[in-house]
C-alpha positions as CSV (number, residue, x, y, z in Angstrom):
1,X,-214.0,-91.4,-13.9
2,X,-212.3,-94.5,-15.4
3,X,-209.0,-95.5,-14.7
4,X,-206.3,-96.3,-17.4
5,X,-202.5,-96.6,-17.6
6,X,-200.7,-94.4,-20.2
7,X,-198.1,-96.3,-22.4
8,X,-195.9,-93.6,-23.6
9,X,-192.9,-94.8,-26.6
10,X,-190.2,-93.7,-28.3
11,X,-187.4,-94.9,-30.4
12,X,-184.0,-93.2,-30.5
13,X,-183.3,-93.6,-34.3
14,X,-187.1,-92.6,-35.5
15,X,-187.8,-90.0,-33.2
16,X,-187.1,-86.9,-36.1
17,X,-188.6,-89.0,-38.6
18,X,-192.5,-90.3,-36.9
19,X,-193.0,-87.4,-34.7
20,X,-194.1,-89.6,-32.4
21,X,-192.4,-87.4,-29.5
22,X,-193.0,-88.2,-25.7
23,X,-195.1,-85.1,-25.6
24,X,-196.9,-85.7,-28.8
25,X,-198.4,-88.9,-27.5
26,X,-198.9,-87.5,-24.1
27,X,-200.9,-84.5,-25.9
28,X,-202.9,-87.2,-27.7
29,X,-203.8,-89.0,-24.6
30,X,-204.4,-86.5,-22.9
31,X,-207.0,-85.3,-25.9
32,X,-208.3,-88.2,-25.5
33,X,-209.0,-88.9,-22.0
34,X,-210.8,-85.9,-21.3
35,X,-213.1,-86.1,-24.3
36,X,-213.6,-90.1,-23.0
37,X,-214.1,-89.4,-18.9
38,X,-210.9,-91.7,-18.7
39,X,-208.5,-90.9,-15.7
40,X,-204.5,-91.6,-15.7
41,X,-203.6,-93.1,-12.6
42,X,-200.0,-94.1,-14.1
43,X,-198.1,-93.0,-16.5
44,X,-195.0,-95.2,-18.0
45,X,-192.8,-94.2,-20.8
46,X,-190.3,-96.7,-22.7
47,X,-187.4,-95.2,-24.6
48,X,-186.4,-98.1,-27.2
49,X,-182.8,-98.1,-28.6
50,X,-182.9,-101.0,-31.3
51,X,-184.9,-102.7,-33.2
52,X,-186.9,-106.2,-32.7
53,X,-188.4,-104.8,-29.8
54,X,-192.1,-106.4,-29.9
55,X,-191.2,-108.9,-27.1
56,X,-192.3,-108.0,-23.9
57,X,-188.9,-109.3,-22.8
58,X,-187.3,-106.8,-24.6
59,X,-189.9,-104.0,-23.8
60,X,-189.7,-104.0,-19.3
61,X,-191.6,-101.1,-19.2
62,X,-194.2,-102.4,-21.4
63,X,-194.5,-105.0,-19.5
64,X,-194.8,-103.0,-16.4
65,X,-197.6,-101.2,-17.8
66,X,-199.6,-104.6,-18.1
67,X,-198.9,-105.4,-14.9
68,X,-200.2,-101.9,-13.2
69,X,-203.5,-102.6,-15.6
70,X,-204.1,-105.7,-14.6
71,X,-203.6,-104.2,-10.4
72,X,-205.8,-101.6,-11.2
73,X,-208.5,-103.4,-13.4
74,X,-208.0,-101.0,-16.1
75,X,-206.8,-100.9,-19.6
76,X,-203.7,-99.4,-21.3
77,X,-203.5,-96.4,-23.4
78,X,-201.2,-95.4,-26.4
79,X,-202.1,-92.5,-29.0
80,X,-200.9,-95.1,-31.7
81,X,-201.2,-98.7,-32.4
82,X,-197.8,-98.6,-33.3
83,X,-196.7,-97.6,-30.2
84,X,-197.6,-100.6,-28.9
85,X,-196.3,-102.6,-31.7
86,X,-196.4,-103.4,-35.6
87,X,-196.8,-107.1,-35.5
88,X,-200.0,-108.4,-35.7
89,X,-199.1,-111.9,-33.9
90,X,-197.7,-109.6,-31.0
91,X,-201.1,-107.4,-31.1
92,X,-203.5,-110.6,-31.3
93,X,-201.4,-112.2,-28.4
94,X,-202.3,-109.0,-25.9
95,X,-205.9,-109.7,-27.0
96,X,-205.7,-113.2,-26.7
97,X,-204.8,-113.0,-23.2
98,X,-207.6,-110.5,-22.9
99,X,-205.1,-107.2,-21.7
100,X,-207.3,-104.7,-22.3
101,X,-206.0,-101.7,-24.3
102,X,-207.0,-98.4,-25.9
103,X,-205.8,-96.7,-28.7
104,X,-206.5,-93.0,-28.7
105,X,-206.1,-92.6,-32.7
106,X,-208.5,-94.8,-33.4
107,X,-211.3,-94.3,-30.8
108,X,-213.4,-96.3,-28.4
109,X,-215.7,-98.0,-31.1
110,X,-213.1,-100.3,-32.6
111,X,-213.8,-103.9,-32.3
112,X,-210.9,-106.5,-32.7
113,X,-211.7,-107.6,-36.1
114,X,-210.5,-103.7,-36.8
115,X,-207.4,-103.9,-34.8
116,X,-206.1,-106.8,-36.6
117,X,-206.5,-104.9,-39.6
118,X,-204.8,-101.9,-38.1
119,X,-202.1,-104.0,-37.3
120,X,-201.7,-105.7,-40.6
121,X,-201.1,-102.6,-42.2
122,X,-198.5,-101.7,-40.2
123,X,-196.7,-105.0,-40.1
124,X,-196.7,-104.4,-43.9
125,X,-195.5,-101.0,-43.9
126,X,-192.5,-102.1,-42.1
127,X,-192.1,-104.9,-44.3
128,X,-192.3,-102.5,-47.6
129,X,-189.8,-100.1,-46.1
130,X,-187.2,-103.0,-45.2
131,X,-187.8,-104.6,-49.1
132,X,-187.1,-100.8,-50.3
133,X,-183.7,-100.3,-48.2
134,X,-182.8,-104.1,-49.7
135,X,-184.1,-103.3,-53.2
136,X,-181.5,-99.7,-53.1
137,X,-178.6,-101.2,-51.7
138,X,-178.8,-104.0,-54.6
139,X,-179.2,-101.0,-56.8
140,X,-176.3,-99.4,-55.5
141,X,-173.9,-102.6,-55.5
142,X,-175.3,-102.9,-59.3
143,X,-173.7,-99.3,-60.0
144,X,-170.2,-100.4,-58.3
145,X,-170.9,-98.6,-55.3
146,X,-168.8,-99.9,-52.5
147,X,-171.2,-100.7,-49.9
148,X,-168.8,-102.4,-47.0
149,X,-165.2,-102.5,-46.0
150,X,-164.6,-98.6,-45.0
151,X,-161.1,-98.3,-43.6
152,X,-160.5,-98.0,-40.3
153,X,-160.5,-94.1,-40.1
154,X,-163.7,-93.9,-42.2
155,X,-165.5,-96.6,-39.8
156,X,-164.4,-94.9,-36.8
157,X,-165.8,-91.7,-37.9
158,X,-169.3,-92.8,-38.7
159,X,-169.3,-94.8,-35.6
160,X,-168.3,-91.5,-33.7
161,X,-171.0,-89.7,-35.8
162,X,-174.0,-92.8,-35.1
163,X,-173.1,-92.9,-31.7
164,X,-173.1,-88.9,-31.1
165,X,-176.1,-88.6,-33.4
166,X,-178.4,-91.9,-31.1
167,X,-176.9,-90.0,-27.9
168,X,-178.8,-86.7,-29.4
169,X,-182.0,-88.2,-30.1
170,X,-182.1,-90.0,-26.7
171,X,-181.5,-86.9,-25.0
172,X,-184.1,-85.0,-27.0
173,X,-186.8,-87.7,-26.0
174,X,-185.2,-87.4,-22.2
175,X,-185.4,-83.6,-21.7
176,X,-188.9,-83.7,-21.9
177,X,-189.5,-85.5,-18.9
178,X,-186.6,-83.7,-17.2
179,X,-188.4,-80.9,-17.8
180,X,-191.3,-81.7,-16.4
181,X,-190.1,-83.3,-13.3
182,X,-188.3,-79.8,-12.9
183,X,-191.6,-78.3,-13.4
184,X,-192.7,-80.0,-10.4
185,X,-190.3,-78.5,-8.1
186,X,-187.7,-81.1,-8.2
187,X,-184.3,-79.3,-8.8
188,X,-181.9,-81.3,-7.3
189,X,-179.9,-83.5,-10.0
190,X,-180.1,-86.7,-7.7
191,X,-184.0,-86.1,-6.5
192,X,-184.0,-85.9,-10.1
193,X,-182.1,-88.9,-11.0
194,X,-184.5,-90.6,-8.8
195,X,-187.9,-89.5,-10.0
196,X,-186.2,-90.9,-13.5
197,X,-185.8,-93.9,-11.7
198,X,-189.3,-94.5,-10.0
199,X,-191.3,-93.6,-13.3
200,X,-189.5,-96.6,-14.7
201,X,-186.9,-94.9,-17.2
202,X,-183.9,-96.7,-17.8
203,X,-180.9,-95.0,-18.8
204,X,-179.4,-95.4,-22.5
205,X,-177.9,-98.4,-21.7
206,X,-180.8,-100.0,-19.4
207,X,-179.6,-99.0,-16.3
208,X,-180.3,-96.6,-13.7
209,X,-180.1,-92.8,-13.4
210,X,-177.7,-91.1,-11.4
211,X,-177.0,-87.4,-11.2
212,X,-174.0,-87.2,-13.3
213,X,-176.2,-88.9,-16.2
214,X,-178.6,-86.2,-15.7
215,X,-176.2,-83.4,-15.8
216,X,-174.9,-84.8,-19.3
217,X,-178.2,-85.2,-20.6
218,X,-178.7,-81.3,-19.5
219,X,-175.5,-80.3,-20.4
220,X,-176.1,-81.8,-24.2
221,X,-179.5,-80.4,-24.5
222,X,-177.7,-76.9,-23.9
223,X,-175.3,-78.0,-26.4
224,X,-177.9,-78.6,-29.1
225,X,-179.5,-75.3,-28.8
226,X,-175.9,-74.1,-29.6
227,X,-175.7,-72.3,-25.8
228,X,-172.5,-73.2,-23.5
229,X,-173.4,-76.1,-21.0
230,X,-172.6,-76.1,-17.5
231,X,-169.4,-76.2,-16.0
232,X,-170.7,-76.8,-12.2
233,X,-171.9,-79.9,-11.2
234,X,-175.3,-79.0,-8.5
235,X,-173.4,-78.5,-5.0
236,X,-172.9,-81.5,-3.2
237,X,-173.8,-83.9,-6.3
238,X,-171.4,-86.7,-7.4
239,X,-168.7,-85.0,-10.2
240,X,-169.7,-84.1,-14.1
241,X,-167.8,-86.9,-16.0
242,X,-166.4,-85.1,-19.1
243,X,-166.6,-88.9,-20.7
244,X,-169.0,-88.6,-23.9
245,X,-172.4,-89.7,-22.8
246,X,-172.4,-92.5,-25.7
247,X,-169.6,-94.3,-24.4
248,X,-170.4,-94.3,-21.0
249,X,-173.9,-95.3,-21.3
């Protein structure tokens, strides 16, 4: 069978919206890789926070995935073309320097003419969607609606509200894999922690896992599903920090 690396993405403030769900993709690929005689042999998932993210600079774990392609002579899979990114100078720049990749959606038979196409179209569907967000606030301004300068209560409470609903979403792309490393027969909150850390997911803020950070992200999953989350931290694990995960992360 042929090897390939699977490039698995998600973004914290689209992942309701695109439905492009670490298991979604993972589904697709794996679709994909049976019907194809493909192998994974790695498997490296990205959780993006903000936006301007088509720099490998700004995208490690894509980066990483080149990198084990290139060890392995073997190309990188996404389900999407968007999930590797919408600009078409970032997509022609991969091919330029001949990294070979696969996009599950659109098949094995599509030569690079095609891809530039691909990711033309989604360049300008971004570039549609930002004119329409500038085109509504105008409209809004034109009305007299007062677009800036909340007071300071006001601002603090949609800060409160954007930071607990990003800490949500990132949790709900992180149980997943939780899951799944539980599956395994991982239990422990730290073996856990760690298994986070040597599949290459950073924590909310970039850095690494530890068990407390599990816990929280556990503990709010619980909390979403509207159950009561644990009060005890796993026996011999560092303390639960009651500190709301978005602040500490």
């Amino acid at each position: 069978m042929k090897p390939v690396i699977s490039y698995l993405r998600v973004s914290t403030d689209r992942q309701g919206k695109s439905g492009l769900g670490v298991e979604a993709q993972r589904q697709a690929i794996a679709r994909f890789v049976e019907a194809e005689g493909f192998e994974i042999v790695g498997e490296i998932i990205e959780v993006e926070t903000g936006k301007g993210a088509d720099a490998l600079a700004k995208r490690p774990q894509l980066a990483a995935a080149l990198a084990a392609a290139k060890r392995n002579d073997c190309p990188v899979i996404v389900a999407k073309l968007d999930r590797l990114s919408r600009d078409v100078h970032f997509i022609s720049g991969l091919m330029t320097d001949r990294v070979p990749f696969v996009v599950a959606e659109l098949g094995m038979g599509v030569d690079s003419f095609m891809l530039h196409i691909y990711a033309a179209v989604a360049q300008k569907e971004r570039a549609v969607i930002s004119q329409r967000t500038r085109e509504a606030l105008a409209a809004a301004k034109a009305r007299g609606v007062k677009l800036g300068g909340p007071n300071l209560v006001e601002a603090q409470a949609m800060s409160r509200a954007v930071r607990t609903a990003n800490a949500d979403a990132f949790a709900a792309n992180i149980l997943p894999i939780i899951r799944d490393i539980q599956a395994s027969g991982i239990k422990s909150l730290r073996q856990i922690a760690v298994a986070l850390n040597a599949r290459g997911i950073a924590s909310a803020r970039g850095g690494t896992w530890t068990a407390v950070q599990v816990t929280d992200i556990i503990n709010r999953g619980v909390r979403m599903v509207g159950a009561e989350p644990q009060d005890e931290a796993e026996e011999g694990a560092e303390p639960v920090s009651r500190t709301p995960l978005g602040s500490r992360w």
